[in-house]
N, C-alpha and C positions, 0 to 999 in steps of 0.2 A: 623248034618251037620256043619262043621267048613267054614269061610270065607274061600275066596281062599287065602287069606294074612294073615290067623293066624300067619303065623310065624313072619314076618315083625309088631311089635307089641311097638313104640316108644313110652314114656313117656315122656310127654312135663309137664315144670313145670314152667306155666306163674307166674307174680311179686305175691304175698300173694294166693298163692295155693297151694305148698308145704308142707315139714311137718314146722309147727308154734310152735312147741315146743318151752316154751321159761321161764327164772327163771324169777317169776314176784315177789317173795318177795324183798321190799328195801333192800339198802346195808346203815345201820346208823352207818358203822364203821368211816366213816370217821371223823364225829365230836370228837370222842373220838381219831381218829390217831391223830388229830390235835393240841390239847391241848400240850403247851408248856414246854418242859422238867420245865422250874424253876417255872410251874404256878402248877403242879399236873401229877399225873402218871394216862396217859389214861387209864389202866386195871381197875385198882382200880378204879375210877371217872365210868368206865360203869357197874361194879360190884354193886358200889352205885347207879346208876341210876336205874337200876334191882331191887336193894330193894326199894327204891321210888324216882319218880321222881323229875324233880326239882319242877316241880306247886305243886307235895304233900308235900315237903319237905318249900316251902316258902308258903302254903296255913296255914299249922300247925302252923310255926310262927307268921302268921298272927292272927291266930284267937286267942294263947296264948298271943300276944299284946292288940288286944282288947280285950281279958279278964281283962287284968291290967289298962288299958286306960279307957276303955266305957264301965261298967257292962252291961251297956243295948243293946249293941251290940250286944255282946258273953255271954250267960248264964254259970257263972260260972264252972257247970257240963262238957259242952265243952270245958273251955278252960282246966280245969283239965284234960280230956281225950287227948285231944291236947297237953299240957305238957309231959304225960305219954307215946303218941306215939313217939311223936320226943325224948324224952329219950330213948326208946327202939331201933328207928333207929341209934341214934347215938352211942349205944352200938355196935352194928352190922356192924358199918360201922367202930368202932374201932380195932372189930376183923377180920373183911377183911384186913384191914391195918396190924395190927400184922400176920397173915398169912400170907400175902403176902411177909413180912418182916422177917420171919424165912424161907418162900422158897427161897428168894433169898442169905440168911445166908449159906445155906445149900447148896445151887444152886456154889454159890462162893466157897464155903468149898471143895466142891467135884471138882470143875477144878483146883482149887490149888495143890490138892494130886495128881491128874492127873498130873499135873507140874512137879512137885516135880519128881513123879516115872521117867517122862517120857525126861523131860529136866532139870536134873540138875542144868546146869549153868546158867540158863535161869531163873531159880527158884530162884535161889543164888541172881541173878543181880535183879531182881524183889522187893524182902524180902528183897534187901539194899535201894534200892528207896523208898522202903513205910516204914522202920527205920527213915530214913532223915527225910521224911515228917511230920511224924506220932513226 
């Protein structure tokens, strides 16, 4: 037996009873938008922070100083291994840098030629400007 008001059937959707679906991962782009074009290039700076961050990256130093300072601090074997990681970061973070730096070679190369084909004159006035400069 149905109510005699089945059909009449309104959904009320009092304050936090709806659907709550909601994105609850942080958003940590900002610090890295933020960084100033002449201080460092946010992509790169969060690519490095990806491979370690900054407490691992000044923790390493740390312990590679008191290895050289305080034997008795840092037992030599750590700060040896502490040396050998932050060389290996800083390799890493060299070729993130180089990578990033032949995309943008290649990145510029390719709307040049697109230039070129596409506006001539454009292209002409452009390649007299970076003559002068350059």
């Amino acid at each position: 037996m149905f109510p005699w008001l089945w059909i009449w059937n309104p959904q009320v959707h009092f304050p936090w009873s709806g659907s709550v679906a909601q994105r609850i991962e942080p958003n940590t782009n900002w610090f890295f938008d933020a960084i100033r074009p002449a201080a460092g290039d946010g992509d790169i700076e969060r690519k490095a922070f990806e491979l370690a961050s900054y407490g691992k990256q000044l923790g390493l130093v740390t312990e590679v100083l008191l290895g050289l300072i305080q034997q008795d601090a840092v037992t030599p074997d750590q700060s040896a291994r502490a040396l050998e990681r932050l060389k290996d970061i800083h390799h890493q973070i060299e070729t993130i840098k180089a990578e990033d730096s032949d995309a943008l070679v290649k990145s510029i190369s390719e709307q040049l030629e697109r230039l070129r084909v596409r506006q001539p004159l454009a292209f002409q006035q452009l390649a007299n400007t970076l003559a002068r400069t350059l």
